[in-house]
LUMRO-506248 format. One line per 2 residues: number of its first residue (from 1); their letters; for each residue x, y, z of C-alpha. Coordinates in steps of 0.2 Angstrom, whole numbers, plus 2048, in hexadecimal, padded with zeros to 3 digits. Layout:
BEGIN
NUM) A) X:Y:Z ~ ...
***
This chain:
BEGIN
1) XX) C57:C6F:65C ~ C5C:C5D:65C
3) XX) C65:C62:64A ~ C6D:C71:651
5) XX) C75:C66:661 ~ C7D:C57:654
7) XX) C86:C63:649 ~ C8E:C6C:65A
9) XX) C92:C5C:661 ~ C97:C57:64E
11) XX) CA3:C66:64D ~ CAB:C64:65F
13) XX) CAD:C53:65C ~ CB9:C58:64E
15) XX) CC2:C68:652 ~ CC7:C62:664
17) XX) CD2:C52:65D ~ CDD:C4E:66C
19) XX) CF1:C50:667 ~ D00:C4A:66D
21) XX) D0E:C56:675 ~ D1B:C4C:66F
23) XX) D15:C4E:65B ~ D1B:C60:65F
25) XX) D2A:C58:665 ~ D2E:C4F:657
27) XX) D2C:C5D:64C ~ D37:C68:654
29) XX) D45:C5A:655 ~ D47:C59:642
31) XX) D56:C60:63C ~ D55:C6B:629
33) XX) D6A:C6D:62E ~ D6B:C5B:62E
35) XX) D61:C57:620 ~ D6C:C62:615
37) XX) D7C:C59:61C ~ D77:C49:616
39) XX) D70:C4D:606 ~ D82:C57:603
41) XX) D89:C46:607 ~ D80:C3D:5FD
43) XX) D82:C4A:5ED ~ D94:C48:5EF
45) XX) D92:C33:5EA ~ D94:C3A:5DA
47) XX) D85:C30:5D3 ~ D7B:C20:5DC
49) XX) D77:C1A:5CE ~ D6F:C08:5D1
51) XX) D7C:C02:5C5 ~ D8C:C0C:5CB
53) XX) D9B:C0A:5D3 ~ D98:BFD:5E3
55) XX) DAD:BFC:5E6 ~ DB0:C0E:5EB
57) XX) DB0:C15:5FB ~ DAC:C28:5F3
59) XX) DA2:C24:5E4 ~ D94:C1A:5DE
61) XX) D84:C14:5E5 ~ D8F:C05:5F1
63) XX) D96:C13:5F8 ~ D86:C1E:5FC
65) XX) D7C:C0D:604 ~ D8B:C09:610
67) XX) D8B:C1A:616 ~ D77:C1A:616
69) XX) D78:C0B:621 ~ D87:C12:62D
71) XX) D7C:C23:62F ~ D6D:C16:634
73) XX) D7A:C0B:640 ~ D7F:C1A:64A
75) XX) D70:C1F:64D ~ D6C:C0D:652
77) XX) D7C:C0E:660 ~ D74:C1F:666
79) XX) D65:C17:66A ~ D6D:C08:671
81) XX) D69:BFD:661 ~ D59:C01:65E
83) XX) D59:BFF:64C ~ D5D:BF1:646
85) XX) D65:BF4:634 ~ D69:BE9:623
87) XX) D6A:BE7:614 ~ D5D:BDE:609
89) XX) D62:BDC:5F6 ~ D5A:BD4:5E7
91) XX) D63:BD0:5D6 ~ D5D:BD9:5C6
93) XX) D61:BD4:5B5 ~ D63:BDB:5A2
95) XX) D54:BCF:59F ~ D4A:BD6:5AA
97) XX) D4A:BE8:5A5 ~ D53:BF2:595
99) XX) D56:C01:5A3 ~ D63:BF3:5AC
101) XX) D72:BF5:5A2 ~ D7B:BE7:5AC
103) XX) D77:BD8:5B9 ~ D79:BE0:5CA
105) XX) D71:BE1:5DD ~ D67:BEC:5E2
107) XX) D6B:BEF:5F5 ~ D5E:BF7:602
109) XX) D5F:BFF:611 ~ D56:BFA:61E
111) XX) D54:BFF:630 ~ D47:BFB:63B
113) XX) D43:BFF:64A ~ D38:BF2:658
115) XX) D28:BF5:65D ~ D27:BF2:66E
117) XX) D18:BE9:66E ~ D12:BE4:659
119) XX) D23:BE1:652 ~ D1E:BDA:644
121) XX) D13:BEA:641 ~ D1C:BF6:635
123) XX) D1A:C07:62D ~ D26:C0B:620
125) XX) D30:C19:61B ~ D3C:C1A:60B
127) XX) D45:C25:602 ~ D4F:C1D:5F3
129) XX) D61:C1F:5F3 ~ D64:C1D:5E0
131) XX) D66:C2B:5D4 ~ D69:C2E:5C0
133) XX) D6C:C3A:5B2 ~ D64:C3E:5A4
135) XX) D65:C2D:59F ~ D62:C20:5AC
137) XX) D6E:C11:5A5 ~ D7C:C1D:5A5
139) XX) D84:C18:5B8 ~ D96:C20:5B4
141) XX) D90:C34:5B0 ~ D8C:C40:5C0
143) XX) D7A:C3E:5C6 ~ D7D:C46:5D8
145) XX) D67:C43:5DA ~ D67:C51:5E9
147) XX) D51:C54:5E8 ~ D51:C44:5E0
149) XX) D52:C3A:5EB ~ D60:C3F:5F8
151) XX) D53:C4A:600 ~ D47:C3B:603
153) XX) D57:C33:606 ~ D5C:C3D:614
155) XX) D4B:C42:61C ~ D49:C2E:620
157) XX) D5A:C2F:628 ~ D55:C3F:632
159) XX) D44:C37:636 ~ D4E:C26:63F
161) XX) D5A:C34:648 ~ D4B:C3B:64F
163) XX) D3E:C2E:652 ~ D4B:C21:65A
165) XX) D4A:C2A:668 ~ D39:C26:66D
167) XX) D30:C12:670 ~ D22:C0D:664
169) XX) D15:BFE:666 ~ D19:BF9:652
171) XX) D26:BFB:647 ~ D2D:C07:63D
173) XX) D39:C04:630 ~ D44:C12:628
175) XX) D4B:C0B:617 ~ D56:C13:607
177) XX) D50:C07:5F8 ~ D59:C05:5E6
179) XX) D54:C03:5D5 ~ D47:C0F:5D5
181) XX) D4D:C18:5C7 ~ D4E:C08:5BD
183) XX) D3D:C00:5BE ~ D37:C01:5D3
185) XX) D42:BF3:5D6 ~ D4A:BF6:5E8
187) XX) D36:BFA:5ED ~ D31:BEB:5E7
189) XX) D3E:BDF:5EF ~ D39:BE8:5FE
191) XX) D27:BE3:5FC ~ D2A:BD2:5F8
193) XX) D36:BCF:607 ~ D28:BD7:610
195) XX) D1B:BCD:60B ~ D27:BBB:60C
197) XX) D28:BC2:61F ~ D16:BC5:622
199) XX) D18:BD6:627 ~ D0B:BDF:62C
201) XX) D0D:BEF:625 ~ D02:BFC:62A
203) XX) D0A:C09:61D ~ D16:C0D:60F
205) XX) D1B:C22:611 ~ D25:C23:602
207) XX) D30:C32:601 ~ D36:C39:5EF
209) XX) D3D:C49:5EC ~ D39:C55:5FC
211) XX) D44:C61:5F8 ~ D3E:C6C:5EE
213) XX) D33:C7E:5F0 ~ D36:C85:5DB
215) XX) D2B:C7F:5CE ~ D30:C7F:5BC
217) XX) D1D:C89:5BB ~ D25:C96:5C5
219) XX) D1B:C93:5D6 ~ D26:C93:5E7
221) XX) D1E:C8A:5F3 ~ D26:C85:604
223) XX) D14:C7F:60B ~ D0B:C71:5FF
225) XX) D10:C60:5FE ~ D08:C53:5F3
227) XX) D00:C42:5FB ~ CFF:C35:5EC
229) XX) CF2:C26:5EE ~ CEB:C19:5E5
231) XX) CD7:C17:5E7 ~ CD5:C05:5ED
233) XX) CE0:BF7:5EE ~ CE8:BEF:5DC
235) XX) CE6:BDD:5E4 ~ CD3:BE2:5E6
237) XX) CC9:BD1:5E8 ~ CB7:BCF:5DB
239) XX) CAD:BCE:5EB ~ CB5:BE1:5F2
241) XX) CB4:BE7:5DE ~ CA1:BE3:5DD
243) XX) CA0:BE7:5EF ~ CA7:BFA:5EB
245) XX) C9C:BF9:5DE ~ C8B:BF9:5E8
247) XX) C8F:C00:5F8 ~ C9F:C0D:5F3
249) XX) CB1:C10:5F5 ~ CB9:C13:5E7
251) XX) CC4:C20:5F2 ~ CC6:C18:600
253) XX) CD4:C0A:5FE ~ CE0:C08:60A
255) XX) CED:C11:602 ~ CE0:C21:602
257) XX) CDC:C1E:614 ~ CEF:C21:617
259) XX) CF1:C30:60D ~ CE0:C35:618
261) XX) CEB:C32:629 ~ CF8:C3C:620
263) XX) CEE:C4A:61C ~ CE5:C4C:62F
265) XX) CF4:C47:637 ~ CFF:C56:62F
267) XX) CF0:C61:631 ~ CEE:C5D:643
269) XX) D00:C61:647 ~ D08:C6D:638
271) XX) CFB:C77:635 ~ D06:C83:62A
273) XX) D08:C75:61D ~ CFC:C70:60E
275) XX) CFB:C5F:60C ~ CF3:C5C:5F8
277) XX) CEB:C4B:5F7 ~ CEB:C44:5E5
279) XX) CE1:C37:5E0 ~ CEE:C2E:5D5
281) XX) CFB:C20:5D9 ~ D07:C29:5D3
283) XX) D0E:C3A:5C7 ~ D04:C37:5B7
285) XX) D0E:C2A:5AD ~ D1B:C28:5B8
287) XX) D1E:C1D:5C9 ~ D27:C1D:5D9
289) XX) D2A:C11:5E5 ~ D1B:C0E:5F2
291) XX) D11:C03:5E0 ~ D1C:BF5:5E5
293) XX) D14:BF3:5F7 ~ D03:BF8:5EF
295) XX) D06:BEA:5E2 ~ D04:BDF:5EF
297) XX) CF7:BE8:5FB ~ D01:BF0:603
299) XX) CFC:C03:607 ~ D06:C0F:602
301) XX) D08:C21:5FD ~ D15:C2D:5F6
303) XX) D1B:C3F:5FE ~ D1F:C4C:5F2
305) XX) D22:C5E:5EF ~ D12:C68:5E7
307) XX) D1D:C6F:5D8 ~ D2D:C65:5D1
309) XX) D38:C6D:5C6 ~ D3E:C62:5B8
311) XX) D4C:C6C:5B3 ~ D54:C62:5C2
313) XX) D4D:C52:5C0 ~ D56:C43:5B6
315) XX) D64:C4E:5AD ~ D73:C50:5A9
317) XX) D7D:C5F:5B2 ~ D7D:C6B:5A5
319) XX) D77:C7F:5A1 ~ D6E:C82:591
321) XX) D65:C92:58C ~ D6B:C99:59D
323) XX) D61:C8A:5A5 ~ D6B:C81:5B3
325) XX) D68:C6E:5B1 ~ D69:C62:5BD
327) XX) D64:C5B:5CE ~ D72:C64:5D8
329) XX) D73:C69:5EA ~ D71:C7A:5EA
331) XX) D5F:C78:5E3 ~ D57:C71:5F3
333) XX) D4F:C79:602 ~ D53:C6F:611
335) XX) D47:C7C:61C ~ D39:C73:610
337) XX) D40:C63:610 ~ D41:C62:625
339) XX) D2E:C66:623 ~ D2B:C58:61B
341) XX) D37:C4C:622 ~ D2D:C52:633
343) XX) D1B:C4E:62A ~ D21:C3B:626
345) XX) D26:C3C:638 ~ D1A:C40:643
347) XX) D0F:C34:638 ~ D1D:C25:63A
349) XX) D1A:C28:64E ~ D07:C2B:64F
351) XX) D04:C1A:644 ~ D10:C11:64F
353) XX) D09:C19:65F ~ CF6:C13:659
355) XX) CEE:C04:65C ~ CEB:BFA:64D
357) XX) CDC:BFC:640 ~ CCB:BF2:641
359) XX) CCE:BE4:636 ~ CB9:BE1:634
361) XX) CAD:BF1:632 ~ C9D:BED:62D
363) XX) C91:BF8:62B ~ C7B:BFB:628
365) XX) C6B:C04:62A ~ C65:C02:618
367) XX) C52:C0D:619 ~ C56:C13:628
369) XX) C5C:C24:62F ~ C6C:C1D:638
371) XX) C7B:C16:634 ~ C7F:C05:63C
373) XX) C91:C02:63E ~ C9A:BF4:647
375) XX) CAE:BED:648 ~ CB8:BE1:650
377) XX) CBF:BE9:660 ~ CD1:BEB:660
379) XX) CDF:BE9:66E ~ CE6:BF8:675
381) XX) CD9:C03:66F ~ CCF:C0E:67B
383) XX) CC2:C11:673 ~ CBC:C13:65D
385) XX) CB9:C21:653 ~ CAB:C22:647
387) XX) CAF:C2D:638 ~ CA3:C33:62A
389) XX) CA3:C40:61B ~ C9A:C45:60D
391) XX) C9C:C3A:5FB ~ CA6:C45:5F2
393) XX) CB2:C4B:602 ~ CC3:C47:601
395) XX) CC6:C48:614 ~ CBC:C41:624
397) XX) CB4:C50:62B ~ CAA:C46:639
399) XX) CAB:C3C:648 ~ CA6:C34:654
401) XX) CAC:C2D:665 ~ CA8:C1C:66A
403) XX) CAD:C10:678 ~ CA4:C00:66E
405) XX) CA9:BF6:660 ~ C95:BFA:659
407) XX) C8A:C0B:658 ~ C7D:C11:64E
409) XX) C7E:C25:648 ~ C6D:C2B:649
411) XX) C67:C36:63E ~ C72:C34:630
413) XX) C6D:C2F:620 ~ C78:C20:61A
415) XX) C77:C24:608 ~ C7F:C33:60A
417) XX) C8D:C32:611 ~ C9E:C27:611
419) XX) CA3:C1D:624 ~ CB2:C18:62C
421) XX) CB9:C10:63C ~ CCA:C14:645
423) XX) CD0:C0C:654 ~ CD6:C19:663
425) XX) CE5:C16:66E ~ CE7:C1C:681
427) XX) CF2:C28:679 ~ CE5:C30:66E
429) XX) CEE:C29:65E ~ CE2:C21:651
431) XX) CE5:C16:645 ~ CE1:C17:633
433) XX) CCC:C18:62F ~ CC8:C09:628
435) XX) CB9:C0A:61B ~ CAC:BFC:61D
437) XX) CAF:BEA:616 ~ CA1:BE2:61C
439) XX) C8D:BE3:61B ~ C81:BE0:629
441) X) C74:BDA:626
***
């Protein structure tokens, strides 16, 4: 009987998660007709290549990152400069990479918006404002980039229309970045500035190509959308390696925590959609902007379509064998890309809405049937939530409730299972699980 009353506690303790109306909200306040404006807008630059045009007021990647930051200013003035916006800019040289085909800037975006109470706590989203052709050092030839990236583009600007109109305990920062196309290097000025700032940076939601539903394998699919994560940090000390070692974790980095978060989260509140966790950095062989921030600890994840098409990807505009080339306008749907502009949002809000993540979780109960679990208690936070799940899960299933920064799970067999700790806000908004860092003894 005592078996049979945990698992119905178990399962309530799950199903009944407590939500928030204005998720809903939020959801219904993302625009797919002005996502398609802007990404028009920003397919009629021409290209944005990183090393176009910066004169022109019609053409070239100078043009498309003033007009990013005017789109990011008015919405500061309607919501009576709440966003501060600038521009942060690192030079890149021809030394540096054989894909810089001259010395040039490359110009961020960046727009953030105060936490009312941790300022100087962020979570990030980017889309990248540059685009290319079929060969990426060619910055004079059309590459109107439309998927990618002036969806991701487009869906950050949407998602600072949308979320400026509410008050957040930490930051968020909405930014377009450059130089991705060339080597990451707008993502990792970014990070760096970050890091020379000491931001605290809760998490990096990395947006590129959200656009589109067709697949060169033939699947349509309006629904799925890929979370890219790396499995534990890449600044990874010796002590947490041989630590990971004995006691597990090999999944459970901060960067897979996030792509958790991401997962319930969209779950919780869009239902309808299919979030795909990947257990990869990144696209096999190839890299997008959130490994800068990882390169330096930082968590981050990517946002994706399920099925690209590479018919549209990195080429020049062109029809061949009846097959339309190129990375045009007409190619994506916006009633996909609002959906997934509305995911990255309603995460943006419930991050900055929570209370921060237990620093310290250690954990025991070696030989014992229990688990013995104990964190540093956090401000703001109403109360904890225990999470556990089988080894080879990709998702925590169970949870507990707690009001104490210590409990012991009785009757579970710690060998079994994974654990992790998340703090709970008066709102009911959690912060990311924390896997254990520390052994009691």
């Amino acid at each position: 009987m005592k078996k049979i009353t945990f698992l119905l506690t178990l399962f309530t303790a799950v199903t009944f998660a407590q939500t928030d109306a204005k998720i809903y909200d939020i959801i219904d306040a993302v625009s797919a007709d002005r996502i398609k404006a802007d990404v028009k807008t920003l397919t009629e630059f021409g290209t944005r290549n990183t090393f176009s045009d910066t004169i022109s007021n019609t053409r070239g990647i100078g043009a498309a990152r003033r007009w990013i930051k005017s789109e990011f200013e008015t919405i500061s003035k309607n919501c009576n400069n709440c966003i501060n916006v600038f521009y942060q800019k690192d030079l890149v040289t021809t030394k540096m990479s054989n894909r810089v085909p001259h010395d040039a800037y490359v110009v961020n975006v960046v727009a953030i918006q105060k936490g009312t109470k941790y300022p100087n706590r962020f979570v990030i989203m980017s889309g990248d404002i540059d685009s290319r052709n079929s060969n990426g050092s060619d910055f004079t030839k059309d590459a109107p980039g439309a998927n990618d990236n002036a969806s991701g583009m487009a869906g950050t600007i949407e998602a600072a229309r949308v979320l400026s109109k509410y008050k957040f305990e930490s930051s968020i920062i909405y930014v377009g970045l450059s130089g991705e196309e060339q080597g990451l290097f707008g993502g990792a000025g970014l990070a760096k500035y970050a890091k020379d700032k000491n931001w605290e940076i809760i998490g990096v939601l990395n947006n590129d190509m959200i656009g589109n539903i067709e697949g060169v394998d033939g699947v349509i699919d309006n629904r799925s959308f890929r979370i890219f994560s790396e499995p534990v940090p890449a600044n990874e000390t010796e002590r947490q390696r041989r630590m990971r070692r004995f006691y597990g974790g090999e999944v459970d980095g901060i960067s897979r925590q996030l792509a958790r978060y991401i997962h319930k989260t969209t779950k919780t509140y869009m239902p309808e959609m299919n979030p795909m966790m990947i257990y990869r950095l990144d696209r096999f062989g190839r890299g997008g902007h959130h490994r800068p921030f990882n390169d330096l600890g930082f968590a981050g994840i990517r946002i994706m379509e399920a099925h690209e098409n590479y018919t549209q990807q990195h080429q020049d505009i062109r029809t061949e064998n009846g097959i339309k080339y190129g990375d045009t306008f007409e190619h994506v749907n916006f009633g996909y890309a609002k959906k997934l502009t509305a995911v990255n949002a309603i995460n943006l809000a419930s991050l900055a809405w929570a209370p921060e993540a237990p620093k310290e979780v250690a954990i025991g109960g070696i030989v014992e049937a229990s688990a013995k679990l104990k964190w540093n208690k956090i401000e703001g936070a109403k109360g904890y939530k225990i999470y556990w799940r089988d080894t080879t899960s990709p998702t925590w299933d169970n949870s507990r409730y707690v009001e104490t920064t210590e409990f012991t799970l009785e009757g579970i067999v710690i060998d079994n299972f994974f654990f992790g700790v998340a703090a709970v806000g008066e709102n009911g908004h959690e912060s990311v699980v924390v896997f254990p860092n520390k052994i009691m003894r």
